[in-house]
N, C-alpha and C positions, 0 to 999 in steps of 0.2 A: 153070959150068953155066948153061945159059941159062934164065931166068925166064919160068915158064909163068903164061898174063896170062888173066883168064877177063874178059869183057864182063859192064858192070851187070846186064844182060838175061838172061843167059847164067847170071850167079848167084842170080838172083831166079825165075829159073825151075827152077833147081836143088831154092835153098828149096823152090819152090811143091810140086816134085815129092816132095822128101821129104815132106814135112807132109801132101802127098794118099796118101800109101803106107801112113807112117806113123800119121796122125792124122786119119783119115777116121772114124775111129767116134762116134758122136753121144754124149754123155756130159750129164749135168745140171751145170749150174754156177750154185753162188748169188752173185746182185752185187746192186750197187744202182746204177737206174736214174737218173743223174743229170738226163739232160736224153733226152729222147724223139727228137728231131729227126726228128719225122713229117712227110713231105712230102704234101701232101693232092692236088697235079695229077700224080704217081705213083702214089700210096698207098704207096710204100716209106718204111720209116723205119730210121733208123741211131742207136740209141740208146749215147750215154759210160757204159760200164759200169768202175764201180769196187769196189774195199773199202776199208774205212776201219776203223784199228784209233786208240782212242782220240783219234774226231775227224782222222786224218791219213790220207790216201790211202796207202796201201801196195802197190798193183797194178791199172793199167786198161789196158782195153783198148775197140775199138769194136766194136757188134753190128751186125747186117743182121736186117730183118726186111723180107722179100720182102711185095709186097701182097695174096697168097693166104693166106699163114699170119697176115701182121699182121690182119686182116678174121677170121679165124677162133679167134686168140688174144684180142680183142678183146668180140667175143661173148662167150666165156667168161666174161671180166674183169664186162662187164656184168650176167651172168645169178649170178655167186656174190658180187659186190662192189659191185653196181647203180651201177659207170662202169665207165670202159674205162682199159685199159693208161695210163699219165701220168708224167710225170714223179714224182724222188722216192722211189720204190717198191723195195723188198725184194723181188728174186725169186728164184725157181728155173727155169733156163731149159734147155730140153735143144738142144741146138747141137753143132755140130762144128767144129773148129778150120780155118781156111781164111787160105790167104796169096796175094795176087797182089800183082804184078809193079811195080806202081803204088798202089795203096789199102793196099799190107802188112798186114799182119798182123788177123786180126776173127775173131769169133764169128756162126757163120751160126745164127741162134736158128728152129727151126720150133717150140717150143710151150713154151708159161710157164704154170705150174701156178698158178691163182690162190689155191689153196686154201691155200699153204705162206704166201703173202704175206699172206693175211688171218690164219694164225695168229700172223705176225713181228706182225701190231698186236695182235693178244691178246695175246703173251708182251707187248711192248710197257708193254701197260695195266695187265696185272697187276701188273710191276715197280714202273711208278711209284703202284697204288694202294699196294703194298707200303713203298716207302720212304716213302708220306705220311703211313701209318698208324706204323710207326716210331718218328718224328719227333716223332707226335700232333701234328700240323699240318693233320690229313683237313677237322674240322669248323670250325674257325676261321673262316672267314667266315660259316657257315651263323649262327656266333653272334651275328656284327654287329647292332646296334640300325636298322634302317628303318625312320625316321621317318615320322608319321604320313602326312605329306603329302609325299611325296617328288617335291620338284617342280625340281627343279636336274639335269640329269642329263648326266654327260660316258659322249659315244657315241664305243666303238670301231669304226669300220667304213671300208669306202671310200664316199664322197660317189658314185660311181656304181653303187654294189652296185643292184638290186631291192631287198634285203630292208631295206639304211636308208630308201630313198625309201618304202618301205610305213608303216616306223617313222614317219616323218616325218608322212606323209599322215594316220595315224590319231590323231597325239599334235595335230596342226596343228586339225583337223576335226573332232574330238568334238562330238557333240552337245549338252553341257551347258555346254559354252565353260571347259573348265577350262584353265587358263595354267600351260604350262611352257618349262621354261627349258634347251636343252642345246645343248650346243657337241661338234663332232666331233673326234675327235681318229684321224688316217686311219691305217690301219695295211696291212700283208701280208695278207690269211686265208687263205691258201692257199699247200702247198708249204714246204719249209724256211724262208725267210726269216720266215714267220709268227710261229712262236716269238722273233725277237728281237724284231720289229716289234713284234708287242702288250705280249710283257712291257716293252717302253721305253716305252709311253705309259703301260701301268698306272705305274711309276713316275715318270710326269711329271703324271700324275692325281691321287699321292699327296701332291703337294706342295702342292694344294689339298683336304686333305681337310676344310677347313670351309668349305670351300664347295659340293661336291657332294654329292647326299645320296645318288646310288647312280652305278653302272657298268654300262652296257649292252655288253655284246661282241655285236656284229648281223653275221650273214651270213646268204648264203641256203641253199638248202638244197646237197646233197654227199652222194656213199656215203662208204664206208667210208674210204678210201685219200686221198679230198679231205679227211676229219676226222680223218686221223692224228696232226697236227702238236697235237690238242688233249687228246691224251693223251700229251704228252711231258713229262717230270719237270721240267724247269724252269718248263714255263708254269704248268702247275697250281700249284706250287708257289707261285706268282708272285698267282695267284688266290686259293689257302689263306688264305695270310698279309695281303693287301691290307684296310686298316684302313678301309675303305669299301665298303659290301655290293655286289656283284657281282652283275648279272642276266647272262644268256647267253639266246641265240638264235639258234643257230649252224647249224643244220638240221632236213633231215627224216631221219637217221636213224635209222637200229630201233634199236640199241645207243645208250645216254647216255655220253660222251665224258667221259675224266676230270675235262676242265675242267671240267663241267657240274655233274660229281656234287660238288665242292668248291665250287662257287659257291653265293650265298647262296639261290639260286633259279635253277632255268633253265626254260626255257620250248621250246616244237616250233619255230616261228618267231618271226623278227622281231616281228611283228605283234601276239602273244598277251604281247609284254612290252611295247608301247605298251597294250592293253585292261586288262593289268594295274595300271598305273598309274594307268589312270582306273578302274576301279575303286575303288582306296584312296581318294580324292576322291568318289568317290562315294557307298562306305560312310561316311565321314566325314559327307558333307553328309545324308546319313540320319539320321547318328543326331543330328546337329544339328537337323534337324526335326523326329524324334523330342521330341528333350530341349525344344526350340521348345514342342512340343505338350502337352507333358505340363507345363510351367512353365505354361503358359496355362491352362490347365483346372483344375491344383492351385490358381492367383491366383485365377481365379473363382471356384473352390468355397469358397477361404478367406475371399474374399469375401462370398459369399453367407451362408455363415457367420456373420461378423461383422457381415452388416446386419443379421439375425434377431438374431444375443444382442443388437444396440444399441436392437432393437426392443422387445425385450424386457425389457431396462434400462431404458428409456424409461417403459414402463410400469407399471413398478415402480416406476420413483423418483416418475412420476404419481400414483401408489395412495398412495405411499410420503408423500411432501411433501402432499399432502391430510390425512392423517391426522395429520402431524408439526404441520401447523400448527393445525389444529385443537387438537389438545394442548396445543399451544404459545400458543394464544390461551387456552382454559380454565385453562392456568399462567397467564396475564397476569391475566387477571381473580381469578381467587383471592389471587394475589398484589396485584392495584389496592385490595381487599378490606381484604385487611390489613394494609397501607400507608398508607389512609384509618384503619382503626380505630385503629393502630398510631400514627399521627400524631395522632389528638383523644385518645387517652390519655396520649402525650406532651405536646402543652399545654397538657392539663387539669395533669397534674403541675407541669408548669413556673410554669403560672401561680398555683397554689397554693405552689409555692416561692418564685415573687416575692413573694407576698401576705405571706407569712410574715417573707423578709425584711425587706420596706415596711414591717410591726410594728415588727421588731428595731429597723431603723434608726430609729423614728420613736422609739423611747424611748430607744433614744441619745443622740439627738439633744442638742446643747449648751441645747437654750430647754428642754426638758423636764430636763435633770439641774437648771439653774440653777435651776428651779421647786421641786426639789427642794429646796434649801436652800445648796446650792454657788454660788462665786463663781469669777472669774478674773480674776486678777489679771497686769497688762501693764508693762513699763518700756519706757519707749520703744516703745512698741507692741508689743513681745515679748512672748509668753505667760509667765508665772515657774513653773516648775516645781520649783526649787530655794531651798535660803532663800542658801546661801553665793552666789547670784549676788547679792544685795542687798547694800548696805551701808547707813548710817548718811545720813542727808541725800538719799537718794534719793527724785522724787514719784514714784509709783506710782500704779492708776488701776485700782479695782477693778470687775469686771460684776456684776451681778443681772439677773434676771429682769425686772424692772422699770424698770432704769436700771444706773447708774455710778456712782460717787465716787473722790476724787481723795484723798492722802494722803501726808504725809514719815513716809520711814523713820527713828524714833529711834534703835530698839534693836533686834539681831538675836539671838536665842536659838537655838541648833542641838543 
């Protein structure tokens, strides 16, 4: 049997014709928008539509968005999500299945409901407030301690954003010349990659937690679809837990982004978390002037205080010692008083006591008893008071009153 041969062309148009017979009806299809591949000098764009079950692509294909309906799909996006179509994005698209000959197989997309996409970020956010809440990991930073002076600050952002170079300009330029200190640490903010970007510096940030005293996440402003990635469960989560307070200033948008609501603080922009900062430095140096003021006023008044009472001691003790010595002098004198009498009665006594004993002694006296009729008698010049010192042959040599004589001892009677 001879083998019937069909040409590439010949089968690719075959395809084409079944798929336009069969599958010409426009249907709604939800994917996600990986990469946009908007050509701006067409206005066509051909966006990688995939799905992803658990992180892993399970079915893509390419779309076409002609530049009438991309211009008109675009608007919308703007007017209900305040950007346009981008990268990233969860849609619902209404398309109809189209295959040629060469480009095979795509989704011709005329119209993407922006309204389904903006709920995919509300289901989104709810999730992960739900699993933070869960966990009880929601307020965890909001508890962290922000020192008073928080002046060390590691910035997440890119070195060419607007909203760091604002941060920068305002923290640089203050008017009361307050000094701070902070180092960037550059991350993604936008689109998928973001979520890993910043959660890897928060954890490279954390390695220095005594050294920073907080965390700035700074971008500019973004609708809705630009701030998705910051209501994804890993980031916040990332910021919950982060053991060093957390500032954000990640947009202008209406809705607070999970990140934001976990952080220890967030702020509209960039800029109102540099004014913040100087602030804290500000209220500080207040109430340092304050407390300045009110020590100086309290010292004077204590002062003045205390020259009045020394005034007043002064004058007392003047009043005081006038009077004391006066007293003191009428003690002296009353006491010289009696000290003088007190003294000529004592040597009137004394000397009536000498007078007395000059009596005694003078009738004592050895030339007065001899007068009496007594003698003394000496050997050897000794006085004899005993008769056993005598013996027998001894001269002895008796006194009187009048004289002496001289005599041997015969006889001794005891």
């Amino acid at each position: 049997m001879e083998k019937k041969i069909y040409t590439l062309l010949g089968l690719t148009k075959a395809i084409e014709g079944i798929i336009s017979k069969y599958a010409a009806k426009q249907i709604w299809v939800k994917a996600e928008i990986v990469k946009l591949n908007y050509f701006s000098h067409s206005g066509h764009c051909y966006p990688d539509l995939v799905e992803k079950r658990d992180g892993k692509i399970v079915a893509e294909i390419r779309g076409n968005i002609w530049n009438g309906h991309f211009n008109k799909i675009n608007k919308k996006f703007q007017s209900v999500l305040n950007e346009g179509l981008s990268d990233n994005m969860t849609v619902i698209c209404l398309a109809s299945i189209k295959y040629h000959p060469i480009y095979g197989l795509s989704l011709n997309i005329v119209d993407i409901d922006p309204n389904y996409t903006l709920g995919e970020l509300a289901r989104e956010k709810a999730e992960t407030l739900k699993k933070l809440e869960q966990e009880k990991i929601i307020d965890l930073n909001k508890k962290k301690q922000l020192p008073l002076l928080p002046k060390s600050i590691a910035v997440i952002s890119v070195e060419t954003s607007k909203g760091f170079m604002d941060f920068v300009n305002v923290i640089e330029n203050n008017s009361q010349g307050y000094k701070f200190h902070y180092k960037l640490f550059p991350a993604i903010l936008q689109g998928a990659k973001s979520v890993s970007t910043i959660t890897k510096q928060l954890k490279q940030i954390e390695a220095f937690a005594d050294i920073f005293d907080a965390i700035a996440i700074i971008r500019g402003g973004g609708g809705e679809i630009g701030l998705s990635s910051y209501d994804n469960y890993q980031l916040a989560k990332a910021v919950a837990t982060c053991p060093i307070p957390v500032l954000t200033g990640i947009g202008h948008a209406t809705n607070q982004t999970v990140t934001e609501m976990v952080s220890y603080e967030s702020f509209i922009t960039p800029t109102k978390i540099a004014e913040f900062l100087i602030q804290k430095f500000h209220d500080f140096a207040s109430i340092t002037d304050n407390n300045s003021r009110t020590v100086t006023e309290l010292s004077n008044e204590i002062l003045q205080k205390q020259k009045s009472g020394l005034r007043e001691t002064a004058r007392f003790f003047k009043t005081l010692s006038g009077q004391f010595i006066q007293n003191e002098k009428n003690k002296w004198g009353e006491i010289e008083k009696y000290l003088d009498l007190y003294a000529r009665q004592r040597i009137g006594n004394e000397k009536a006591a000498l007078l007395n004993l000059e009596s005694k002694t003078k009738i004592l006296s050895p030339e007065n008893i001899l007068k009496r009729g007594y003698s003394i008698t000496r050997l050897n010049g000794k006085t004899v008071n005993k008769a056993d010192i005598l013996k027998p042959g001894d001269k002895i040599e008796s006194y009187f009153a009048d004289g002496k004589a001289s005599s041997i001892v015969e006889e001794i009677n005891q």
